[in-house]
C-alpha positions in Angstrom: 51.6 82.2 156.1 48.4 84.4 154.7 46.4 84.5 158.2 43.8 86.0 156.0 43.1 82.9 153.9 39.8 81.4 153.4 38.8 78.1 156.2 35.6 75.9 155.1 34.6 73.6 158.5 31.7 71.3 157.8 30.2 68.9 160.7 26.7 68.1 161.3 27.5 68.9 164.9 27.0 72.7 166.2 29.2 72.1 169.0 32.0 70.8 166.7 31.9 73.6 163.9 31.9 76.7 166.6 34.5 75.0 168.1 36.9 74.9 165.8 35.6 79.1 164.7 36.3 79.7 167.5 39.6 78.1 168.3 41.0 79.2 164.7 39.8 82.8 165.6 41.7 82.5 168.7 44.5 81.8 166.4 43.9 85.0 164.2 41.8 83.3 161.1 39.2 85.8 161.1 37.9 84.3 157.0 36.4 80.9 158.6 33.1 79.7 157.2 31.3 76.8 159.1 28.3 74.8 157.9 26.4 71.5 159.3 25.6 70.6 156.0 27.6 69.1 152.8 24.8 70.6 150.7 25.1 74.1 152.2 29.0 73.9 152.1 28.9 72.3 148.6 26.4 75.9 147.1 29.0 78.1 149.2 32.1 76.5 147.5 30.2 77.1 144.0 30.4 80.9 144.5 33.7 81.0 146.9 37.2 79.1 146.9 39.3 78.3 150.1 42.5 77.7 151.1 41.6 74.5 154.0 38.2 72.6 154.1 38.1 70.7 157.0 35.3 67.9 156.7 33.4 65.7 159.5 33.9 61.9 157.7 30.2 60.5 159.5 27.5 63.1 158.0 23.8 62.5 157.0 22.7 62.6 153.7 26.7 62.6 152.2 29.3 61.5 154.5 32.9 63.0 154.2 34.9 61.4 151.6 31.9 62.0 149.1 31.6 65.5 149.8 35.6 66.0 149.5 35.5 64.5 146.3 32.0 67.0 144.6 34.6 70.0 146.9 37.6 68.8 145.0 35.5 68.9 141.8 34.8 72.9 142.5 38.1 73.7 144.5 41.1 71.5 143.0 43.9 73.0 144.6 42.4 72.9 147.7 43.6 71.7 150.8 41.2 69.0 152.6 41.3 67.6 155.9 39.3 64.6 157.1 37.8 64.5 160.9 37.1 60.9 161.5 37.1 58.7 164.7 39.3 55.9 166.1 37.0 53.1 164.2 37.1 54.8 161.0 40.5 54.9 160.8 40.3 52.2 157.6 38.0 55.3 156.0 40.2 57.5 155.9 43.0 56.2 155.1 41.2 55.2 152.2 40.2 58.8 152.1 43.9 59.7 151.5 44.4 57.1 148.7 41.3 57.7 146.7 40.5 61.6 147.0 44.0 62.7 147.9 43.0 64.6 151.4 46.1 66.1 152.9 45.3 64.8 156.6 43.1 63.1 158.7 42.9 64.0 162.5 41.3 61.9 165.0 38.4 63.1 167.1 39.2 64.5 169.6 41.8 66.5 168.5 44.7 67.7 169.5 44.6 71.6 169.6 48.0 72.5 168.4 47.9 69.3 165.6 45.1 71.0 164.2 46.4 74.5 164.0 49.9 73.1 162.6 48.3 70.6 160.3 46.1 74.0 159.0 48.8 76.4 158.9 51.0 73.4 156.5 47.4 73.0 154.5 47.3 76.7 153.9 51.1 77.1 153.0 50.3 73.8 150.6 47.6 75.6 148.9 49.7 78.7 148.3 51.9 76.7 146.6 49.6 74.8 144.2 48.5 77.8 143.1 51.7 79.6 142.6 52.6 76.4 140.6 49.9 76.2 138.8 50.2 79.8 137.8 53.9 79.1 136.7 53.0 76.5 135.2 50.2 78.8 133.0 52.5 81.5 132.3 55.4 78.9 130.9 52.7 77.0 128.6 51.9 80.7 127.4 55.6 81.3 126.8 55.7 78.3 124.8 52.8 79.1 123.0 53.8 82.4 122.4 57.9 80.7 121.8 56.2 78.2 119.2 54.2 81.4 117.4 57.4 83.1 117.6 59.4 79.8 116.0 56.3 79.4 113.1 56.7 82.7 112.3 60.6 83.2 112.1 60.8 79.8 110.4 58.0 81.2 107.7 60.1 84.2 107.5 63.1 82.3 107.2 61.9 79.9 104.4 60.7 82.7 102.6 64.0 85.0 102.5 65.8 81.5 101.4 63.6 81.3 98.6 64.1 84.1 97.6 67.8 84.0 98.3 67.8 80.4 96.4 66.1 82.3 93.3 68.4 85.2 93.0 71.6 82.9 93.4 70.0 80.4 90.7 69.2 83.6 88.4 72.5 85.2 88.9 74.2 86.6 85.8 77.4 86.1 87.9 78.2 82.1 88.3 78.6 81.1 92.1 79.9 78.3 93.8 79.8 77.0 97.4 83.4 75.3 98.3 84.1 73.0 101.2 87.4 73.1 103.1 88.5 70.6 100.5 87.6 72.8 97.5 84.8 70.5 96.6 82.0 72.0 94.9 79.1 71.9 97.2 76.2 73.9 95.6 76.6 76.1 91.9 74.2 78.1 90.1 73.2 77.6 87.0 75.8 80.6 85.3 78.6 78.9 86.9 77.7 75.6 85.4 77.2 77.7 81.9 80.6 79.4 82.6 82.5 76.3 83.7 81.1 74.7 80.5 79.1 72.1 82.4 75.5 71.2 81.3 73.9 67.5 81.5 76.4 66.9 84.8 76.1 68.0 88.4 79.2 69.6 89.8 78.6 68.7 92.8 81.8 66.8 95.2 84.3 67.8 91.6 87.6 70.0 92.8 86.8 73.2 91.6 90.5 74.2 90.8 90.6 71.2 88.2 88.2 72.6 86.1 90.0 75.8 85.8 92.8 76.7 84.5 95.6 79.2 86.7 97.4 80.7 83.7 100.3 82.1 85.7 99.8 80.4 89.1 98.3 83.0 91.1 97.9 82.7 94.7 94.5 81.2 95.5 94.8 79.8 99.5 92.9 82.2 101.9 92.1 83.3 105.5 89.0 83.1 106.9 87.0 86.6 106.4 89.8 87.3 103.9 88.7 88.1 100.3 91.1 87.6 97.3 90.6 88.8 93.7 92.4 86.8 90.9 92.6 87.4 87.2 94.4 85.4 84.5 92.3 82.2 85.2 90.5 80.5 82.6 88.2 77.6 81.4 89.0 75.3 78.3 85.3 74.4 76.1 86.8 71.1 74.8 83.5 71.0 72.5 84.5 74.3 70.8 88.4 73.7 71.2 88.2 77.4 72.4 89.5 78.9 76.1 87.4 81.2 78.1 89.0 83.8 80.2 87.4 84.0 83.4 88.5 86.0 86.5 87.3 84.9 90.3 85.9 86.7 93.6 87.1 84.3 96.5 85.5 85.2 99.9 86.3 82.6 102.7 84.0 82.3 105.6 83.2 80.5 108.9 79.4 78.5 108.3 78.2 76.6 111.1 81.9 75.9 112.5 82.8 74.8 108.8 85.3 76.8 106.5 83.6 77.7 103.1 84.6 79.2 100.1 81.9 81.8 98.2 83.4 81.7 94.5 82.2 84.5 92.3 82.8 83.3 88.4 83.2 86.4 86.0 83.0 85.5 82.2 85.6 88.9 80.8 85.9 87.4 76.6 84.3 90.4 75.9 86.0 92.9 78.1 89.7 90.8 76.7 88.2 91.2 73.0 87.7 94.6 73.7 91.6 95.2 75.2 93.0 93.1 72.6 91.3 95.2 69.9 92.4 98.4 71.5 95.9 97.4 72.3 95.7 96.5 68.6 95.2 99.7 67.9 97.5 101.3 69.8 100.4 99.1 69.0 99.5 99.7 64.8 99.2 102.8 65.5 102.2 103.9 67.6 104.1 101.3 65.2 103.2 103.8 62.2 104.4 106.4 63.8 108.6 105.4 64.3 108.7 105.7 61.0 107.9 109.2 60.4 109.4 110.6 64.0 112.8 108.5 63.1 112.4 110.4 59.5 112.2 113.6 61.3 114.6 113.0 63.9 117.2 112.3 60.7 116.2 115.0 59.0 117.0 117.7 61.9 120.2 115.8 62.5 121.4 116.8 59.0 120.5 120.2 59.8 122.3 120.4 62.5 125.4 118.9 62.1 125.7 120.9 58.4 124.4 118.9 56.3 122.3 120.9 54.3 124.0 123.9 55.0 125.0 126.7 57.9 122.5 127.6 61.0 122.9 131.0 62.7 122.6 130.7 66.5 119.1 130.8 66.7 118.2 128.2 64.1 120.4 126.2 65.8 118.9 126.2 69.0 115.5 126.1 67.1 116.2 122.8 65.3 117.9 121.9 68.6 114.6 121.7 70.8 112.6 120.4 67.9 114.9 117.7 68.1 114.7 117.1 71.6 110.5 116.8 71.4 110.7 114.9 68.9 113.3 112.2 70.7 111.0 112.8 73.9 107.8 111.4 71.0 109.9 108.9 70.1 110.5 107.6 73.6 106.7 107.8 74.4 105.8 105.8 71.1 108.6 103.1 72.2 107.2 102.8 75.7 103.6 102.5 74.3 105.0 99.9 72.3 106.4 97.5 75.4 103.6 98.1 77.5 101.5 96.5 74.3 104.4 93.9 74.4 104.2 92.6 78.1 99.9 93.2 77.8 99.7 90.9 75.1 102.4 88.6 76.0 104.6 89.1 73.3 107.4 90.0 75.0 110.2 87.5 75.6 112.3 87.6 78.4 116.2 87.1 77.5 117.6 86.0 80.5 121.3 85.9 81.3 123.5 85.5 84.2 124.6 89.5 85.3 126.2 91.2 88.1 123.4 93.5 89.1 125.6 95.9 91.5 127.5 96.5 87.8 124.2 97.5 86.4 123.2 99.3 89.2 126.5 101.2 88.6 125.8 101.5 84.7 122.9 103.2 85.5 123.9 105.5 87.9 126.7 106.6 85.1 124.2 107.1 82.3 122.4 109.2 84.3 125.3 111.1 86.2 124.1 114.8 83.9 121.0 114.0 85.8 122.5 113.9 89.2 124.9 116.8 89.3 125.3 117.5 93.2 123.5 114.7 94.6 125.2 112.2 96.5 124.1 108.5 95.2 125.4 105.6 97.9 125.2 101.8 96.9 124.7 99.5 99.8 125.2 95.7 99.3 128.0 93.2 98.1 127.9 91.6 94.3 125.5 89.7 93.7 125.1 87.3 90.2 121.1 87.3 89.1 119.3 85.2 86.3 117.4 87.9 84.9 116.5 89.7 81.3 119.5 92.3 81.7 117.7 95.2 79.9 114.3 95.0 80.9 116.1 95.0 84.8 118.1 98.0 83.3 114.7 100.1 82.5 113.3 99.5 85.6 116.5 100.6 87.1 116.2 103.9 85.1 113.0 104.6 86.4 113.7 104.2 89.4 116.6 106.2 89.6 115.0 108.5 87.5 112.3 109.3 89.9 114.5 109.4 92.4 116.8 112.0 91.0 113.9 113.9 89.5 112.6 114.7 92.9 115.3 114.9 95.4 116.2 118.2 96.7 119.4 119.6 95.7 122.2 118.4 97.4 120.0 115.5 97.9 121.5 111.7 99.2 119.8 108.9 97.0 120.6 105.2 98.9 120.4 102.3 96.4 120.3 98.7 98.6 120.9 95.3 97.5 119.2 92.6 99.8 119.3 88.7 99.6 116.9 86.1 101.3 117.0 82.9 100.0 117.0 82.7 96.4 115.4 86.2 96.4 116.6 89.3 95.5 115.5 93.0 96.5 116.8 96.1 95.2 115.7 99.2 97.2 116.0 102.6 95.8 115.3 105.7 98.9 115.6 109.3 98.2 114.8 112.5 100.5 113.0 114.6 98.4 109.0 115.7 97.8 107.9 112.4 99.0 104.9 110.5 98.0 101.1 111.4 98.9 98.2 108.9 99.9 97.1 109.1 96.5 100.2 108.6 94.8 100.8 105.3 96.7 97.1 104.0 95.9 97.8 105.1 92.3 101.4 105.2 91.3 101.6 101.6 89.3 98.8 102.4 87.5 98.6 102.9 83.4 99.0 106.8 82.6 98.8 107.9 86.5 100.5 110.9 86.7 100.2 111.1 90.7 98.7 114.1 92.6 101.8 115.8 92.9 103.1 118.1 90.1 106.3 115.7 89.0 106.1 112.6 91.6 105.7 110.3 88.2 106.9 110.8 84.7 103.9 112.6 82.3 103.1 109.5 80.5 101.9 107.7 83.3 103.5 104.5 81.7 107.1 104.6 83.3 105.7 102.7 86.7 103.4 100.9 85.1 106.0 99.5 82.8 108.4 98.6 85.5 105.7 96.9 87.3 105.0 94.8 84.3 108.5 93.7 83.8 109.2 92.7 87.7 105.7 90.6 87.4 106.6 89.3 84.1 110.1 88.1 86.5 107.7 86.5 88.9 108.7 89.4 91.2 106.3 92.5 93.2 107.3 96.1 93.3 106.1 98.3 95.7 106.2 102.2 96.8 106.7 103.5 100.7 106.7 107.3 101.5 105.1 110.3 102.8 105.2 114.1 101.7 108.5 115.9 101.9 110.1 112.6 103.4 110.8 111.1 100.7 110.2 107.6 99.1 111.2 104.3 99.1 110.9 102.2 96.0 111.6 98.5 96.2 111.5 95.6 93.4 112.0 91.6 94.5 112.6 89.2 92.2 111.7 85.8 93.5 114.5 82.7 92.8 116.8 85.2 91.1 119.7 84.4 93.1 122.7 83.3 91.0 125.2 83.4 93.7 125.0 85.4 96.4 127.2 88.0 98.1 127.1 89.3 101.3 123.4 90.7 102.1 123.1 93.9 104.1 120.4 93.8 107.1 
């Protein structure tokens, strides 16, 4: 309790006033300010505020309850008390109802009523004020909570505008897809992309108006981002197909899964690859018949055809032979690559024993392998398959594998089965395989960071990973310098009948 608060007494009688000073000074109230009458009190509470007025009710000129209402006018969180006697008990109760006093105390008072019911008035003043205060500082923290609001909500509408202009003028075509794959919002590239004009595509399934050429995966996790080619859209006006690929981004928005769909018209980029595949294949094409030509001619130069070689001519037309055998092979791989790029290779495929092959190829490359020690792991096991493109990836495999092993080297071929799938694993201990080579080795003409991990065409991997696709398979590389490498080929639903499968 603040002894030091302020105490108004007004009575018209002297004797009343410094008796209640003095009593509320005897009490340790040393701010008490007495007056005799209203109108004095009334130009003292213009300049001052109190915590307590206590007020005589029977007063010339103003009696109490209409000086407590011009006090309450000046102090409104004030705490008034009424003195009244035993007859105008009816007064002040009406007191209480229409001005709101606090108390009213009966003359003559009880000394330790009047302290208590002063010491409550003071405490109930204290609070007012304190309430009134929070009450300030919260309607200023809404006020400042609502300029805060107004101006994020300005700032917000403005960053969506301009969001909502550089989505509608994006070269790229976007689409907004519910967990449904409903379109919920496109701009106006994907509408020009996906061939829709004087329609909304709003609420159509967006993987009905495209076309998934070889059935790619297009189901996604949430914060997971998957990038897909071979897609495409038909113009039905123009009887023509566009090739499109997509940008799929799944995300969490407002507790709902959506799908951000970024549409990428590539006819021009395929035109371009066609025309240069073109080129290559003419090109490579024009050039068997001259390196077969030459080929023939330094056989017949060899074998004595057009006469006798001393040793050194021999050995001359010997390596001119082998380079030129070496160009051939290059100008043949150039060729399949052109094949499987353009889809004009066929796959042949034919029920075969692939531990047999495995074994065919290990023979045919036996001059290769002198002192290494090559193990097959896994029972027989009958494929569906196109036997020689399986063969060449084989070779390169085992190529590789031979190629960098260290001498005296083990190479571990593996045959797994799960399912209808088969796995072919080829593991050698040699140089190993760098970060770079991994992130790069099925790559067109990657040559890998090391100085032999890959053959110098760059085209042997990259060929073998077109063939094991092409066989709805994946081929993959595992490794580490001067550990060696794991190479690994599956080819889904190959399974013909199936052996015993090695865990």
């Amino acid at each position: 309790m603040d002894i030091l608060a302020k105490i108004l007494v007004i009575d018209d009688e002297i004797m009343v006033t410094k008796t209640l000073k003095t009593l509320l000074k005897l009490e340790g109230y040393s701010n008490v300010f007495a007056f005799n009458t209203p109108k004095e009190a009334l130009e003292w509470l213009e300049l001052n505020d109190c915590s307590v007025i206590i007020s005589d009710f029977i007063m010339p000129d103003m009696n109490g309850i209409e000086f407590l209402l011009k006090a309450k006018e000046l102090n409104p969180d004030t705490t008034q008390i009424l003195l009244t006697g035993y007859a105008d008990k009816e007064n002040a109760i009406r007191a209480i109802n229409e001005v709101g006093i606090f108390k009213y105390i009966e003359k003559p008072w009880n000394n330790d009523d009047i302290i208590l019911n002063i010491k409550n008035g003071i405490e109930r003043t204290e609070l007012k004020i304190q309430l009134k205060n929070k009450i300030e500082e919260l309607e200023l923290l809404n006020k400042n909570l609502e300029n805060i609001v107004d101006t994020r909500t300005k700032e917000l509408k403005t960053a969506n505008n301009k969001l909502e202009t550089i989505i509608k003028n994006l070269s790229e075509g976007l689409v907004v897809l519910n967990s449904n794959n409903l379109i919920e919002q496109a701009n106006n590239a994907a509408k020009e992309i996906l061939k829709i004009k004087n329609e909304s595509l709003e609420n159509k399934n967006f993987f009905e108006l495209v076309i998934n050429e070889k059935n790619r995966k297009t189901s996604l996790k949430t914060n997971e981002t998957l990038y897909l080619k071979d897609f495409s859209v038909v113009d039905y006006m123009k009887n023509t197909t566009c090739p499109i690929e997509l940008s799929l981004s799944k995300i969490l928005l407002n507790g709902q899964n959506k799908t951000i769909v970024l549409l990428h018209d590539v006819t021009t980029q395929k035109e371009n690859e066609r025309l240069k595949d073109d080129f290559i294949a003419t090109l490579t094409h024009d050039l068997r018949t001259p390196v077969l030509a030459s080929i023939n001619a330094l056989d017949f130069a060899l074998n004595g055809t057009l006469g006798g070689l001393n040793n050194e001519q021999y050995e001359l037309f010997s390596t001119m032979k082998k380079s030129t055998e070496d160009m051939l092979g290059l100008v043949n791989v150039l060729l399949e690559v052109y094949r499987y790029e353009s889809n004009k290779m066929h796959l042949v495929k034919t029920d075969f024993e692939v531990k047999e092959l495995i074994e065919e190829c290990i023979k045919e490359l036996k001059p290769l392998s002198l002192g290494l020690d090559i193990q097959i792991k896994g029972d027989k096991t009958l494929i569906n398959a196109d036997r020689s493109e399986i063969k060449r990836v084989l070779f390169n495999i085992l190529g590789n594998a031979i190629k960098h092993s260290f001498e005296g080297g083990k190479i571990e071929v593996g045959i797994f089965v799960q399912n209808k799938d088969v796995s072919i694993s080829v593991k050698d201990y040699g140089e190993g395989l760098s970060k770079e080579d991994l992130d790069n080795l099925f790559k067109k003409f990657s040559t890998g960071s090391g100085k032999k991990r890959v053959p110098s065409t760059g085209l042997g991997l990259y060929l073998s990973r077109q063939i094991v696709e092409a066989h709805n398979g994946k081929i993959y590389a595992e490794g580490s310098p001067n550990e060696g490498a794991l190479f690994t080929f599956t080819l889904n639903g190959a399974l013909k009948k199936e052996g015993i499968a090695l865990i």
